[in-house]
BALOBA-1460 file (C-alpha; in Angstrom, 3 decimals):
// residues 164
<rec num="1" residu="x" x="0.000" y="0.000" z="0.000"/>
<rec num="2" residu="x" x="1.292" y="3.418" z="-0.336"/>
<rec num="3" residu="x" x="0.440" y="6.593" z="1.202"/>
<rec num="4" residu="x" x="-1.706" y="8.916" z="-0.754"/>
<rec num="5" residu="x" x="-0.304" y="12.874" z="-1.221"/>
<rec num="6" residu="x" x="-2.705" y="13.765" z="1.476"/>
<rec num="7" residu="x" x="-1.093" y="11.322" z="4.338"/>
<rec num="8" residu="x" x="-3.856" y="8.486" z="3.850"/>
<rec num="9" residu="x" x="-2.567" y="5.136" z="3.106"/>
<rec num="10" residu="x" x="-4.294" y="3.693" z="-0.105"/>
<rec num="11" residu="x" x="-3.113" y="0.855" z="-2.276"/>
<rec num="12" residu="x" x="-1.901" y="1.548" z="-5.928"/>
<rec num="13" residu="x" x="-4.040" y="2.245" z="-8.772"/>
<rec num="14" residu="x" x="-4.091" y="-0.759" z="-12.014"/>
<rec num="15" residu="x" x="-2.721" y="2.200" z="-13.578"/>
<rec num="16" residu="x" x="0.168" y="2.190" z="-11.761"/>
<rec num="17" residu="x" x="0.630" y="-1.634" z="-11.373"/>
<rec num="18" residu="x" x="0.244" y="-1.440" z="-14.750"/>
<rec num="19" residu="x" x="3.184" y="0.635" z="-14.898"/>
<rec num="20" residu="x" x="4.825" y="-1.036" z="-11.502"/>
<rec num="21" residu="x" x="4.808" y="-4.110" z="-13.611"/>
<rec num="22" residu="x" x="5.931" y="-3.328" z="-16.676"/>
<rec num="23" residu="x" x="9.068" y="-1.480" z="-14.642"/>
<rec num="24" residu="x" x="10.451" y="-4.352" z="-13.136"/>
<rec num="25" residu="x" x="9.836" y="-6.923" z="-16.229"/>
<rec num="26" residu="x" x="11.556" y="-4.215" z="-18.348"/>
<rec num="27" residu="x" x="14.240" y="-4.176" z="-15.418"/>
<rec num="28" residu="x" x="14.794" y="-7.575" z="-15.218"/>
<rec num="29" residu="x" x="14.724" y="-8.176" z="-19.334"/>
<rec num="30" residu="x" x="17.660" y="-5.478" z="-19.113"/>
<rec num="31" residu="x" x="19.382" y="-7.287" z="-16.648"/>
<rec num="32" residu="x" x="19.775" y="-10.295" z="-18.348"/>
<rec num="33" residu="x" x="20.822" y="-9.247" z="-21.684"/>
<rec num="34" residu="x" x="23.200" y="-7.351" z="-20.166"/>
<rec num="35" residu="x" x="24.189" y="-10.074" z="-17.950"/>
<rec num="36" residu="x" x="24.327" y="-12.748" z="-20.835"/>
<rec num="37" residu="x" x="26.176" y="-10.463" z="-23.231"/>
<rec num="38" residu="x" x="28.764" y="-9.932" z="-20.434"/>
<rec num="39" residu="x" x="29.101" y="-13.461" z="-19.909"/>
<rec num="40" residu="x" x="29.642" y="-14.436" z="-23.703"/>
<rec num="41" residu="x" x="31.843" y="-11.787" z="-24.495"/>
<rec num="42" residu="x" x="34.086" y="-11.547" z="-21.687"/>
<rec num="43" residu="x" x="33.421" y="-14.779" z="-19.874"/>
<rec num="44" residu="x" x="32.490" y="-12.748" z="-16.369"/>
<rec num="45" residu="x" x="29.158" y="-13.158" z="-14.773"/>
<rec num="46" residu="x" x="27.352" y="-10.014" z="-13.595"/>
<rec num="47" residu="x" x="28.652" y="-10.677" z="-10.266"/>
<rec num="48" residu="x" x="32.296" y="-10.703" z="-11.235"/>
<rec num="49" residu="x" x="31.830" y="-7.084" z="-13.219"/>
<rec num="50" residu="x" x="30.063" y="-5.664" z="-10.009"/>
<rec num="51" residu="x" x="33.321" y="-6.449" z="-7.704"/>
<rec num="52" residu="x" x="35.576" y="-5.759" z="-10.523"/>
<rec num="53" residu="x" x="34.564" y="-2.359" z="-11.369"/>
<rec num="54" residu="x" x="34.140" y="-1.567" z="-7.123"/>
<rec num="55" residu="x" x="37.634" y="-2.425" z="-6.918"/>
<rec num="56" residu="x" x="38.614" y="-0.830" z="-10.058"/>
<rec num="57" residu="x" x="37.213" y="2.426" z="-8.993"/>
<rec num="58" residu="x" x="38.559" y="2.653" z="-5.101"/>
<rec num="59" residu="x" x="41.674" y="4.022" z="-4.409"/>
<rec num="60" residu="x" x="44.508" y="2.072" z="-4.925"/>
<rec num="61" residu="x" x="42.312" y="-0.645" z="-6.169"/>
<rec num="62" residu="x" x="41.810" y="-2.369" z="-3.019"/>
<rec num="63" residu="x" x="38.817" y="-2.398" z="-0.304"/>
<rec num="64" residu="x" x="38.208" y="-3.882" z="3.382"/>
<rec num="65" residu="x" x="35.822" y="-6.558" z="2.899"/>
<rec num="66" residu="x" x="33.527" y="-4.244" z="4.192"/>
<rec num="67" residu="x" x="33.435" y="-1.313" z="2.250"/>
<rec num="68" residu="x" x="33.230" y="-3.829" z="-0.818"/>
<rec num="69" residu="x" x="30.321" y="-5.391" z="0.569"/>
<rec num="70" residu="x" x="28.553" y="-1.775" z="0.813"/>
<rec num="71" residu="x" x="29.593" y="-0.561" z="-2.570"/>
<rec num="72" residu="x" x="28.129" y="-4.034" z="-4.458"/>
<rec num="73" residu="x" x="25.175" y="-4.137" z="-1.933"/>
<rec num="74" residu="x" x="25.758" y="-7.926" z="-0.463"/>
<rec num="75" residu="x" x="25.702" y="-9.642" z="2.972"/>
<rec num="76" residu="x" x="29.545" y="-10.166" z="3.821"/>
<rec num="77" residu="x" x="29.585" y="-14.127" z="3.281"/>
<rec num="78" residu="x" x="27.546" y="-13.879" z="-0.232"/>
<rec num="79" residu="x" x="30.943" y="-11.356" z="-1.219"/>
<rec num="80" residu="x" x="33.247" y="-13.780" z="0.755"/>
<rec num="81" residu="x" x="32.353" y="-16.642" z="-1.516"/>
<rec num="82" residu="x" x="32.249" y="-14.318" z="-4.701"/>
<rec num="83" residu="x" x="35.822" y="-13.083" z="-3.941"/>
<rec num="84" residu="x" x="36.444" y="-17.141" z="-3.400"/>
<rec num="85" residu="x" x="35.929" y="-18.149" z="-6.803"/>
<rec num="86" residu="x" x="37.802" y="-15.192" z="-8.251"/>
<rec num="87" residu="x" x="40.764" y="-15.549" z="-6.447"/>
<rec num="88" residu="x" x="41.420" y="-18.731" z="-7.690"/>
<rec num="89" residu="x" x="41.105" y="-17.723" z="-11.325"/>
<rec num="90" residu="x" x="43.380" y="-14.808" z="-10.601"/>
<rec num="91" residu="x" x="41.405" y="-11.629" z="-10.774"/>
<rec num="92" residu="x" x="41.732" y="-10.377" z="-7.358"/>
<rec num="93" residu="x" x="43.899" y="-11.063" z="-4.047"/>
<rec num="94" residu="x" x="43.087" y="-10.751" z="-0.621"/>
<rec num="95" residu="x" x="45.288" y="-8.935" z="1.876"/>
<rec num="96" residu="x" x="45.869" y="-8.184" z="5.671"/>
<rec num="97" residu="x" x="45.411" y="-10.235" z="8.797"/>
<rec num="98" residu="x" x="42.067" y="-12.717" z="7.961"/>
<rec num="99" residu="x" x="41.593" y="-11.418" z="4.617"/>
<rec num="100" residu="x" x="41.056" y="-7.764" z="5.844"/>
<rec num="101" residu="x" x="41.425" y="-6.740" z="2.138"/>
<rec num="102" residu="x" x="40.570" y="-7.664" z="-1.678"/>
<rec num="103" residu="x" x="42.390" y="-6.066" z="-4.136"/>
<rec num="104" residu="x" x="42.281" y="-5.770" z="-7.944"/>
<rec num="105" residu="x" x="45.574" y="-8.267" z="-9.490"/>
<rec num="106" residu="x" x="46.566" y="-7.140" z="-12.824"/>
<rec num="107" residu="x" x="45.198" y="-9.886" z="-14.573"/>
<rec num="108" residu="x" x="42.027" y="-8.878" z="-13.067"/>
<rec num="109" residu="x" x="42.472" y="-5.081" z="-14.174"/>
<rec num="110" residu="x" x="43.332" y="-6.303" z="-17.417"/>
<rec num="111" residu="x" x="40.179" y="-8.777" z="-17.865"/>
<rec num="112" residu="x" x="38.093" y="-5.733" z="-16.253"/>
<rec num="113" residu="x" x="39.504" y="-3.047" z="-19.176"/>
<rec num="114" residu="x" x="38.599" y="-5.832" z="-21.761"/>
<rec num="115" residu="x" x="35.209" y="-6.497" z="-20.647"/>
<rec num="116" residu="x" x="34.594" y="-2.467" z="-20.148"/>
<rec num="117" residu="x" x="34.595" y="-1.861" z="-23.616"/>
<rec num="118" residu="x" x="32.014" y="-4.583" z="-24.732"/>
<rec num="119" residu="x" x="30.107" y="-4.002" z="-21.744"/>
<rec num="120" residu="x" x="29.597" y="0.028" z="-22.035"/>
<rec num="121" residu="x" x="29.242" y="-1.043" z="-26.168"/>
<rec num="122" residu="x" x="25.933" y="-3.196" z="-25.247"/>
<rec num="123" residu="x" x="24.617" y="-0.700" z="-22.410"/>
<rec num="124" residu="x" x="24.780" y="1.962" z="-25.129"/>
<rec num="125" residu="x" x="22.749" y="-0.451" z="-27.270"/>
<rec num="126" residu="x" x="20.306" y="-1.243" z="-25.008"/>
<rec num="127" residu="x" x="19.715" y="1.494" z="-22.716"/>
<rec num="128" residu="x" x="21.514" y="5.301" z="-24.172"/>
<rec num="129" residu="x" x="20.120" y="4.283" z="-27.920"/>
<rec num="130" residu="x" x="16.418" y="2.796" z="-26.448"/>
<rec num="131" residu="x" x="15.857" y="6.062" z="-25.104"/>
<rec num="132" residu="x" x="15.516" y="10.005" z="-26.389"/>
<rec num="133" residu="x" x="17.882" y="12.426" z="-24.132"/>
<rec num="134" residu="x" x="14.577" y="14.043" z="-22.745"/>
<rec num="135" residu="x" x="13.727" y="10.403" z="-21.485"/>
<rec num="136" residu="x" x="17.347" y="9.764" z="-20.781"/>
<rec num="137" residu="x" x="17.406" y="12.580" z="-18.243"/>
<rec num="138" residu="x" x="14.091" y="11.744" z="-16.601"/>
<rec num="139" residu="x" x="15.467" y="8.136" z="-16.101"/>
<rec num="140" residu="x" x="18.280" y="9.551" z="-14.062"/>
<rec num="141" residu="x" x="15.529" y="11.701" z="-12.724"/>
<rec num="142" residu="x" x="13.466" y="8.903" z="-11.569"/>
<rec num="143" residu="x" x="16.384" y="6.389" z="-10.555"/>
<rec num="144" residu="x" x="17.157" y="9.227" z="-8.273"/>
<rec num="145" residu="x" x="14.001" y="10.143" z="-6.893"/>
<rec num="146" residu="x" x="13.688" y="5.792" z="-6.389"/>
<rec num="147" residu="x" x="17.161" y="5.892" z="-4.600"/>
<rec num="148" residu="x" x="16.265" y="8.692" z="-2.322"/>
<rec num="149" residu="x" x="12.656" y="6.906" z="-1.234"/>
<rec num="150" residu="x" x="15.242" y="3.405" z="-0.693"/>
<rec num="151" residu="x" x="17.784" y="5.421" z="1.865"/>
<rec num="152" residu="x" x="14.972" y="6.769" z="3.571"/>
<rec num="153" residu="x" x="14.368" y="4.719" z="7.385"/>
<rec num="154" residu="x" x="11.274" y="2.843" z="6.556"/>
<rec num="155" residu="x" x="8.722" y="2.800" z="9.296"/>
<rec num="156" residu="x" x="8.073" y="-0.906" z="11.204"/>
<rec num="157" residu="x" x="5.034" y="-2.180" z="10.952"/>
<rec num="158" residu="x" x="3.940" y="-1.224" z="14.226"/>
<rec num="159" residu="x" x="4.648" y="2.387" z="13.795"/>
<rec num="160" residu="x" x="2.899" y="2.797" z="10.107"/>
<rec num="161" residu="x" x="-0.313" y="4.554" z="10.829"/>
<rec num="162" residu="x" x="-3.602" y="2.526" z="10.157"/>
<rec num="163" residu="x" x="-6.030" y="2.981" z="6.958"/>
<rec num="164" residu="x" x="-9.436" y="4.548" z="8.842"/>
């Protein structure tokens, strides 16, 4: 249910589970075409990109387990077994006392560069070129606007106000 403009909680129109819906299947089509175009052309899954380019882009190309966690959005032993299977195909290391640290190995910066350019090649296909740059900009508009409802606290159940 959401809540209406004027406080009330009301559930969504079929107007805008209409458009709810057709968000996420969009989404989710998106996703994996990008995903499976990854895969094929560079032989990483999804997963490996995310940690890749989060390592890529911190300073000195390493993270605390931690902070990688954050910046791909996973529970610490979902990353832990990620970071697993690409350390033993070379494309990161860990570091420090208990695996404190992942960093980026060359090989793995290398593999990332490679897979960049195919990967930004198909995003541009499917997403930049799929849209106008009026509806580009209200995309960023709206992924903003969704990102800023996300990072708000949401209320427990026992604190949302009743329908009456």
């Amino acid at each position: 249910m959401t809540r209406g403009r004027d406080g009330g909680r009301r559930s969504p129109t079929s107007d805008q589970l209409r458009t709810w819906r057709e968000f996420v299947e969009t989404t989710d089509a998106l996703r994996s075409r990008l995903s499976a175009r990854l895969q094929v052309e560079s032989g990483l899954s999804s997963s490996d990109y995310a940690v890749l380019l989060a390592l890529h882009d911190a300073a000195g190309h390493c993270l605390r387990s931690s902070a990688l966690a954050d910046a791909v959005g996973w529970e610490r032993s979902r990353l832990s077994h990620q970071v697993g299977r690409m350390e033993r195909r070379g494309l990161v290391a860990r570091q420090g006392s208990r695996a404190a640290g992942v960093a980026l190995t060359d090989d793995g910066a290398a593999t990332f560069r490679r897979a960049s350019v195919a990967h930004l090649r198909v995003v541009r296909q499917l997403f930049v070129d799929a849209l106008t740059d009026d509806q580009l900009a209200a995309a960023g508009e709206i992924a903003a606007a969704l990102r800023a409802a996300l990072d708000r606290p949401v209320p427990s159940p026992e604190q949302a106000p009743t329908e009456g």
